[in-house]
C-alpha positions in Angstrom: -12.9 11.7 -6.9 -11.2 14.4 -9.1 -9.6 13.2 -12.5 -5.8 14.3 -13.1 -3.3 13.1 -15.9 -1.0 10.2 -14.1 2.6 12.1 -12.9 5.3 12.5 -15.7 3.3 11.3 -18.2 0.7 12.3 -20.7 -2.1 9.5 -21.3 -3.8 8.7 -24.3 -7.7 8.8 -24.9 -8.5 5.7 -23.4 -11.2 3.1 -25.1 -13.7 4.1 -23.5 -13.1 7.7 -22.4 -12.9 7.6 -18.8 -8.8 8.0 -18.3 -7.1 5.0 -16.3 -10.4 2.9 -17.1 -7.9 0.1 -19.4 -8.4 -0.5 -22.6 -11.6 -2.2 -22.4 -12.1 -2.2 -26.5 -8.8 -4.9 -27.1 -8.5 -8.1 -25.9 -7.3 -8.2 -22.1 -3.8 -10.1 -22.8 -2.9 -7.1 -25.0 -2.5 -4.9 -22.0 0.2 -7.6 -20.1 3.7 -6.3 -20.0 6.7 -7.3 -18.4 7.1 -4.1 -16.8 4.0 -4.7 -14.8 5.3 -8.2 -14.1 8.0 -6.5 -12.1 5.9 -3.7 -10.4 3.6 -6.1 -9.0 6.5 -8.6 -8.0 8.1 -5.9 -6.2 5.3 -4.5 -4.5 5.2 -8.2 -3.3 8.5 -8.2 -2.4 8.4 -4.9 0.0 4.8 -5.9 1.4 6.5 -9.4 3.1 10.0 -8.0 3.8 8.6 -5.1 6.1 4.9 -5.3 7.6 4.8 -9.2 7.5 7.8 -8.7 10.8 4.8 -6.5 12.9 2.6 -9.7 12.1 4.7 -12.0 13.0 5.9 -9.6 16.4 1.9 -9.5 17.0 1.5 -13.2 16.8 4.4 -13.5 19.5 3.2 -10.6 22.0 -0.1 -12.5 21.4 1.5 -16.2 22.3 -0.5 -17.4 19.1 0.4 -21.0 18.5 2.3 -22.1 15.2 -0.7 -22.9 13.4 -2.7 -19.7 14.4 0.4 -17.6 12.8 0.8 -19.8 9.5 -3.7 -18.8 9.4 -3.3 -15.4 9.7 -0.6 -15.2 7.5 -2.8 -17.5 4.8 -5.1 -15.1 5.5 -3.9 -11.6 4.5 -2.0 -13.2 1.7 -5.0 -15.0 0.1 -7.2 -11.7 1.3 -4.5 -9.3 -0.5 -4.2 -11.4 -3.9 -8.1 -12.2 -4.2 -8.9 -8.3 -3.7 -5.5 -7.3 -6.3 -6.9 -9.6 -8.8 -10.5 -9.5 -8.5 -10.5 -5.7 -8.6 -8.1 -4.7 -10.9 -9.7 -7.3 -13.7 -13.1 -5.5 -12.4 -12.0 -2.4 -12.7 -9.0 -2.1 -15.1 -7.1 -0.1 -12.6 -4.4 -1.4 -10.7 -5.9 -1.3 -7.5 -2.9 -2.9 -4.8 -4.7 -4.6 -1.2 -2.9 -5.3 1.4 -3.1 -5.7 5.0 -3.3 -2.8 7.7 0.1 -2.0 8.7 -0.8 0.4 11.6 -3.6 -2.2 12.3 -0.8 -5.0 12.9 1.4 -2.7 14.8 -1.7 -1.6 17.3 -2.3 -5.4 17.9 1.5 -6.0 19.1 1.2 -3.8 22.0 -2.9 -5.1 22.7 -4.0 -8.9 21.6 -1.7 -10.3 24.6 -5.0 -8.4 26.6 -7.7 -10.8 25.2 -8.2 -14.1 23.7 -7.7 -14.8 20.2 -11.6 -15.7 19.8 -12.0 -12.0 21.2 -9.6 -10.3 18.9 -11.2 -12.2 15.7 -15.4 -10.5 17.3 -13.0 -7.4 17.1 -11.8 -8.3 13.4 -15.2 -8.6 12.6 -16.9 -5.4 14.4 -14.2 -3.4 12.2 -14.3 -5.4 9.3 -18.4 -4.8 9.2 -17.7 -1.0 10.1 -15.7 -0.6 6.6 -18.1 -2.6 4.5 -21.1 -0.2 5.5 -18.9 2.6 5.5 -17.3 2.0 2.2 -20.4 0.8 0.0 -23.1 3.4 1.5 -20.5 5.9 0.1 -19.9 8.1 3.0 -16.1 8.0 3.0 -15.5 8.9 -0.7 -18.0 11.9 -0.6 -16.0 13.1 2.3 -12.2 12.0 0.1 -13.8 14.2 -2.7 -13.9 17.6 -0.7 -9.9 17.0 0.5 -8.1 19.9 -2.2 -5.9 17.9 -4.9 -2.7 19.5 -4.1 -3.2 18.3 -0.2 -3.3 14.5 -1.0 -0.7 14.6 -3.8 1.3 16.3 -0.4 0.5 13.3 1.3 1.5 10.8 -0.6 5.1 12.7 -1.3 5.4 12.8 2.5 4.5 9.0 2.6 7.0 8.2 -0.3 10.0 10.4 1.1 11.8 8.0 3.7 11.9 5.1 0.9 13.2 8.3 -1.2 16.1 9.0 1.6 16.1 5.1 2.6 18.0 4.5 -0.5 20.9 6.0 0.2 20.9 6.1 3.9 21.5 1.9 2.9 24.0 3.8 1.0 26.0 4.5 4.1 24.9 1.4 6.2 26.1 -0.5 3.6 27.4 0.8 -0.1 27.9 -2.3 -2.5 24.3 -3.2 -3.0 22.2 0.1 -2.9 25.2 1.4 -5.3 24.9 -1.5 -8.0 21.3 -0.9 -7.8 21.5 3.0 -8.5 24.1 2.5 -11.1 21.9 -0.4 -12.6 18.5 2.0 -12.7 20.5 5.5 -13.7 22.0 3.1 -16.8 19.0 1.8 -17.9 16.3 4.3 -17.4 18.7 6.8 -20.1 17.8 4.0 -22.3 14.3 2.7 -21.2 12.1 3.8 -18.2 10.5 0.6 -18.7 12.9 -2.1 -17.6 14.8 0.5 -15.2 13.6 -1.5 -11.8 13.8 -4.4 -13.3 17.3 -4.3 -14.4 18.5 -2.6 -11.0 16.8 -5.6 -9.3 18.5 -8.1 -11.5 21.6 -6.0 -10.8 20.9 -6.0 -6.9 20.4 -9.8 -6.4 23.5 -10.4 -8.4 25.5 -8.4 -6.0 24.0 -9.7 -2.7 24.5 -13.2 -4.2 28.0 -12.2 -5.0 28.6 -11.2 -1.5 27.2 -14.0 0.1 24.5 -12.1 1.6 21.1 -14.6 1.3 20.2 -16.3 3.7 17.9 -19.1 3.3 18.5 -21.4 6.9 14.8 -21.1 7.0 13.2 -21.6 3.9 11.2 -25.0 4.2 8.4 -26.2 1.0 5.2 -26.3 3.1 1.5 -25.6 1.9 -0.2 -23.2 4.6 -3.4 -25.0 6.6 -6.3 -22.0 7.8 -7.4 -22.7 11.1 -10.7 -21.4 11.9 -11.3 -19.6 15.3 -14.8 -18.9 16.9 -15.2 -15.4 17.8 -15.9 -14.3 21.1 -17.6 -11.4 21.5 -16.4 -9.3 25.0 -17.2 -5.3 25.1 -13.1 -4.9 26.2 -11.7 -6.4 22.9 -14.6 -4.7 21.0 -13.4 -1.5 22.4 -10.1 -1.6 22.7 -9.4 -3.4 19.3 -11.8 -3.8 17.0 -13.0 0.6 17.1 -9.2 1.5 16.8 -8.9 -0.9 14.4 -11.3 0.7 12.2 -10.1 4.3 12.5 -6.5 3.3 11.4 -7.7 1.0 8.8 -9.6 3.7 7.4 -7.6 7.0 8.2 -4.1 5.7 7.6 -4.6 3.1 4.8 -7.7 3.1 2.8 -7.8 7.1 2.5 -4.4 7.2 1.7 -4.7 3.9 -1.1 -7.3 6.3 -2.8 -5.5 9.3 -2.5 -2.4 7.0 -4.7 -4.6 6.4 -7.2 -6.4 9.9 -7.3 -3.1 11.1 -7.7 -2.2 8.8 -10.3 -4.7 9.5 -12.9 -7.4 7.3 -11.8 -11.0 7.5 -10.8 -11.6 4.9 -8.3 -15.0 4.3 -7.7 -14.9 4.4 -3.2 -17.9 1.9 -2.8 -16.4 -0.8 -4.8 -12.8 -0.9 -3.9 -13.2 -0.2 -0.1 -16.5 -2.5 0.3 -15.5 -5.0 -1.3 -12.2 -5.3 0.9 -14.1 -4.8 3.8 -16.2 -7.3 2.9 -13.4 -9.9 2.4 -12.0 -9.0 5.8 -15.5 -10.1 7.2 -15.1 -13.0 5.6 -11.5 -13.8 6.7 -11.7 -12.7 9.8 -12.1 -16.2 11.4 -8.9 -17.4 10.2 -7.1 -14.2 11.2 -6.9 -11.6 8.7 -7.3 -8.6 10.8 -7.8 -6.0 8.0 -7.6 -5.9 4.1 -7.8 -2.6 3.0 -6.5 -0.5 0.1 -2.9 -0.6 0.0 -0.8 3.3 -0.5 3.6 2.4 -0.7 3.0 -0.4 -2.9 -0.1 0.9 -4.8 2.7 3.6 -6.2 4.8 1.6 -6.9 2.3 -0.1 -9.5 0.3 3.1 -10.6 3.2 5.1 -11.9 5.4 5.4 -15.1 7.6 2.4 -13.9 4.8 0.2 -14.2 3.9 0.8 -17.8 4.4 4.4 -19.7 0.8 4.5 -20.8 -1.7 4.5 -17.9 -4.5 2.6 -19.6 -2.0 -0.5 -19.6 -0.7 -0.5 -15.6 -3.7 -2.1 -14.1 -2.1 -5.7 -14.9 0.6 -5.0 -12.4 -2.7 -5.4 -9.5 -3.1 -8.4 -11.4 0.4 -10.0 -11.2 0.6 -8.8 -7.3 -2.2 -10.5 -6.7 -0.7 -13.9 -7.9 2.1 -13.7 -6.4 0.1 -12.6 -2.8 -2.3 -15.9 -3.7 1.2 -17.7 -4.5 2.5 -16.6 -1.1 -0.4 -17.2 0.6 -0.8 -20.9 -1.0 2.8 -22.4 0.6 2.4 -20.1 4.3 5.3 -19.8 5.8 7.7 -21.0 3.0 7.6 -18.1 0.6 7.7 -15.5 4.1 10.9 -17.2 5.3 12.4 -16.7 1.7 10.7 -13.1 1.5 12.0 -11.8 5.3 15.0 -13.6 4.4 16.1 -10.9 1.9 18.8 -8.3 3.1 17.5 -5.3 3.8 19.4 -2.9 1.7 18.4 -4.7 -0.9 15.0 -3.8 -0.1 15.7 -0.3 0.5 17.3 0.2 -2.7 14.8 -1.2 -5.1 12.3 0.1 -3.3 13.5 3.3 -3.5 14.3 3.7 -7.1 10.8 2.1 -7.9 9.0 4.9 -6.2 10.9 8.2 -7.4 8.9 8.2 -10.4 5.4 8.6 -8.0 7.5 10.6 -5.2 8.0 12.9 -8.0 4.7 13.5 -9.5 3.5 13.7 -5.7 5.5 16.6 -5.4 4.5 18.3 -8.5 0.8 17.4 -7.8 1.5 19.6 -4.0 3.3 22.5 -5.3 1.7 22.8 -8.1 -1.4 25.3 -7.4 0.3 28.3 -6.0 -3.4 28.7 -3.7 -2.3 25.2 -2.2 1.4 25.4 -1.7 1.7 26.1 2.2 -1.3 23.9 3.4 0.4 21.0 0.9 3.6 21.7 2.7 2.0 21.1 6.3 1.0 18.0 4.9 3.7 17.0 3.6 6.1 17.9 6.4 3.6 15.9 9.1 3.2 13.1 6.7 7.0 12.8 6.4 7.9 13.3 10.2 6.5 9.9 11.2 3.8 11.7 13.5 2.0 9.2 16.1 -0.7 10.5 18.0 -3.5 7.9 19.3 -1.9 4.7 17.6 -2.7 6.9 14.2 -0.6 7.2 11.9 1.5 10.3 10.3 -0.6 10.3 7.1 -3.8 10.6 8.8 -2.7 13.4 10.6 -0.8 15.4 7.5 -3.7 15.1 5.9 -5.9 17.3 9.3 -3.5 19.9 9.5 -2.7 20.4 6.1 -6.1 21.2 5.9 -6.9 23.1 8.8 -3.7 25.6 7.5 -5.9 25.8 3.9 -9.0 26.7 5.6 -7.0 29.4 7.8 -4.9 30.7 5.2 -7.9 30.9 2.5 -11.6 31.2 4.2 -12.3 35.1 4.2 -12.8 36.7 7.7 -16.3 38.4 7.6 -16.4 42.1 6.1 -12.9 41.3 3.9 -12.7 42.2 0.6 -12.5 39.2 -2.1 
């Protein structure tokens, strides 16, 4: 993957000369920060508050029974925080898992079609797929021929409706979203570094103020995994687990490394994505449909926000994947309190937590002057919400902003230079 300096900011030599490798030489506590604390908790925060209701939808359209929801939902969570903590200790890059989005959403219109036993062979078909696909290499080698300017275009085009989703929560409803603005603009004049966290403080004060929690269904209750057998049928292998794979891959790992890339990093392809495939082989039988590389709330805990100095952000994977393994530890508990949280306030801090990375996405697009119109395809597709073939917008920003860069720049034969 190519190198590039993380948005907005200009980092330091790192220990050990590789840029966004963490500072290896000191002792590891020296690189915790509160800022990091918050990133991680709010990446948290908008993972169960949004794609934890297409689970949850899934497991309805699926008639899963109580304890088959409370596994899968054990199983993502403890999937997610493993992969968050094991790799970015690993590493020393805050790599952010989750679980596949698009991958959920395809299953809410398809597992009421098969038996859970056949949806968990199809887990595992895709789950396998990744694994080989991410640790022989292939998928990175094909990442690193994708121009720069196209994936910072991507990721602008994937961070622009939580850009706009602030203030359309503006006009749903103003108190909140306008505390929370106030609270970040106030702060970040002063200290980049506590911005979010302040405008969080200040957004939970004003929903409290307002009455606006609501808690009915918050019970303390440890989660209990429930293994199923798989059963293997051509259909669900078909029509769940191949799909499965593409979107997994297309929408969510490429676009989780693409984040990073953009960020500064150098993720190394055949660790991060193998290794989540291979947890999602492993958790599978329990439910996890996918664990993959995560792209919203990766930004939010490889950027500026996070900590100023890029060396020092990978403990924000670490703190998100405590609070996933927290989550995942007490089930349905911590998603009842998590769903449970208004959704302006989500909006808002979600919003001001990724302007700093919608920002450098855009500078990273329009950047190289040879780029500019293929990274605006991408952009403009990535950001329209396109849906073709239950894949998602990303996926497909990323294909046509290319095809207009090899148009627009590959010389017809006989053409001068």
């Amino acid at each position: 993957m190519t190198n590039r300096p993380a948005p907005g900011v200009a980092p330091a030599a790192p220990a050990t000369g590789e840029p966004g490798a963490g500072t290896r030489g000191g002792p590891w506590w020296g690189d915790l920060s509160v800022s990091a604390a918050v990133a991680g908790f709010i990446a948290v925060v908008v993972s169960y508050s949004g794609p934890m209701v297409i689970i949850l939808a899934a497991a309805e359209a699926g008639r899963l029974s109580a304890g088959q929801t409370a596994s899968w939902v054990w199983a993502v969570s403890i999937g997610s925080g493993l992969t968050c903590l094991g790799l970015s200790l690993w590493t020393r890059q805050p790599v952010i898992t989750a679980w596949s989005t698009p991958g959920a959403a395809l299953l809410v219109s398809s597992l009421d079609q098969f038996t859970f036993g056949e949806a968990v062979a199809a887990y595992l078909l895709s789950a396998l797929a990744i694994t080989v696909v991410g640790l022989t290499g292939i998928f990175g080698k094909l990442m690193a021929t994708i121009p720069a300017p196209l994936v910072s275009a991507m990721l602008a085009g994937i961070l622009f409706s939580f850009g706009v989703g602030l203030f359309d929560a503006v006009a749903a409803t103003p108190l909140v979203p306008l505390v929370v603005f106030a609270a970040y603009l106030a702060v970040k004049r002063f200290s980049a570094r506590y911005a979010v966290l302040c405008a969080l403080v200040a957004g939970v004060v004003a929903v409290a103020a307002t009455g606006g929690f609501d808690m009915a269904g918050v019970r303390l209750e440890i989660a209990r995994p429930e293994w199923t057998a798989p059963e293997f049928g051509w259909a669900a292998l078909v029509g769940i687990g191949i799909p499965m794979f593409v979107v997994t891959m297309a929408s969510q790992n490429a676009t989780g490394l693409g984040v990073l890339q953009t960020s500064g990093y150098t993720p190394d392809d055949r660790k991060l994505v193998g290794v989540t495939g291979l947890v999602s082989v492993l958790l599978a039988p329990f439910g996890s449909h996918a664990i993959n590389l995560a792209a919203i709330t990766a930004a939010i805990c490889t950027g500026p926000e996070a900590h100023t100095d890029p060396r020092k952000r990978w403990p924000a994977g670490v703190f998100c994947g405590l609070f996933y393994l927290l989550i995942g530890t007490f089930g349905a508990t911590l998603v009842a309190l998590f769903t449970g949280l208004p959704g302006e306030l989500v909006a808002a801090i979600a919003g001001v937590a990724l302007l700093g990375a919608l920002m450098g996405g855009l500078k990273g697009a329009m950047d190289d002057a040879a780029h500019r119109e293929a990274a605006l395809v991408t952009l403009l597709v990535t950001a329209s919400g396109l849906t073709l073939f239950g894949i998602g917008s990303a996926f497909w920003g990323l294909i046509l902003g290319i095809l207009t860069h090899v148009v627009l720049t590959v010389r017809r034969r006989g053409a001068p230079g």
